[in-house]
TILUMMAR-321875 format. One record per residue: residue in three letters; z negated, x, y negated of N, C-alpha, C, O, CB in turn. Coordinates in steps of 0.2 Angstrom, whole numbers, plus 5000, padded with zeros to 4 digits. Each point is the difference from the previous one (the first is absolute). Glycine has a CB too. Layout:
# TILUMMAR-321875
ALAZXYZXYZXYZXYZXY...
//
This chain:
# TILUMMAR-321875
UNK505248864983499850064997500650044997500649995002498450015007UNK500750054986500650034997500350065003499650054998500049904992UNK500950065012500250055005500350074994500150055002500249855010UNK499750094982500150064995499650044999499449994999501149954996UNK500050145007499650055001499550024993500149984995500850065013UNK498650004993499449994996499550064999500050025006500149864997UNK499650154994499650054999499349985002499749974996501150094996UNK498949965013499449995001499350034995499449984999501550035012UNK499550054985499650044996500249954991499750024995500450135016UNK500349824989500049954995499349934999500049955003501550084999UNK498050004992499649985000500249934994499549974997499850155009UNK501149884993500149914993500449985005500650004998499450024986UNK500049965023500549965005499450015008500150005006501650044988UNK497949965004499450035008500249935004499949954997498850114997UNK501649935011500049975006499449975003499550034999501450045003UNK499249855001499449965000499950045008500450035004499749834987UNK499150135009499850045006500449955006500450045005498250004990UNK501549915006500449945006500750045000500350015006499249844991UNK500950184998500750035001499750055002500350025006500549944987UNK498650095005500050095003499949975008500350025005498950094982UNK500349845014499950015007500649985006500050025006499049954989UNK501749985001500549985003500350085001500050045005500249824990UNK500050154998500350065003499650085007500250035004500449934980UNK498750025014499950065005500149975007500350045004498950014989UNK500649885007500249985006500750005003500150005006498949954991UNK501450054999500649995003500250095001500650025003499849844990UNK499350185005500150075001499850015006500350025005499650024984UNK499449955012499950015006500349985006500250045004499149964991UNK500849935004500549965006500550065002500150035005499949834991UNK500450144997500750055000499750095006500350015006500149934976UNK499050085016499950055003499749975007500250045004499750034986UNK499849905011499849985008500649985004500049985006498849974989UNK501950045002500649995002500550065001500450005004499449894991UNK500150165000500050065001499650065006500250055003500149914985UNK499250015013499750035004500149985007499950055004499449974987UNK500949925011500049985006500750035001500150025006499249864995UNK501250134996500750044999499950075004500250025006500149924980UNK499450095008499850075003499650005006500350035004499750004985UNK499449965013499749985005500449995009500050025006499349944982UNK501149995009500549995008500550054998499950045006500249824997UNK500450184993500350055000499550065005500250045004500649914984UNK498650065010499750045003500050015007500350055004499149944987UNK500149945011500049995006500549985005499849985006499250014988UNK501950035002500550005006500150094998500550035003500349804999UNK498950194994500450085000499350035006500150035005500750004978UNK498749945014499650075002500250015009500150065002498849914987UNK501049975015500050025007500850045000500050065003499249815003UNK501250134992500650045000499650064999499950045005501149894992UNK499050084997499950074998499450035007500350045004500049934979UNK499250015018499550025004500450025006499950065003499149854992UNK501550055008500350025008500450054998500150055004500049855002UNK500250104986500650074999499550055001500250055002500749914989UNK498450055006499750074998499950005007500150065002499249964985UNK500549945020499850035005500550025005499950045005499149914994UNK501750024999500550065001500050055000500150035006500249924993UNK499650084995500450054997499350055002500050065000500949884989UNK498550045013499250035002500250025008499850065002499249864990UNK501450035012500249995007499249985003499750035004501550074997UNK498549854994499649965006500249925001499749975004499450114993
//
């Protein structure tokens, strides 16, 4: 496949539907790899943050 950047909105070079689907698919992956990123950062801040506010509440 040809990895040269490319205008989507360029209608005399339209991309075969098998590349638009590689590339969405490889977006997705990319974001579902982003998301497990964000997701575990969360779920080691949030229990912190939760015991700091019931500190500072004194329960």
């Amino acid at each position: 496949m040809n990895n040269q950047p490319f205008d989507l909105n360029d209608s005399e070079n339209e991309r075969s539907d098998e590349q638009l689907h590689s590339w969405m698919s490889k977006a997705a992956i990319e974001a579902r790899k982003k998301d497990d990123v964000a997701r575990k950062q969360l779920m080691d801040i949030l229990p912190k943050e939760i015991s700091r506010v019931n500190q500072i509440e004194g329960l």
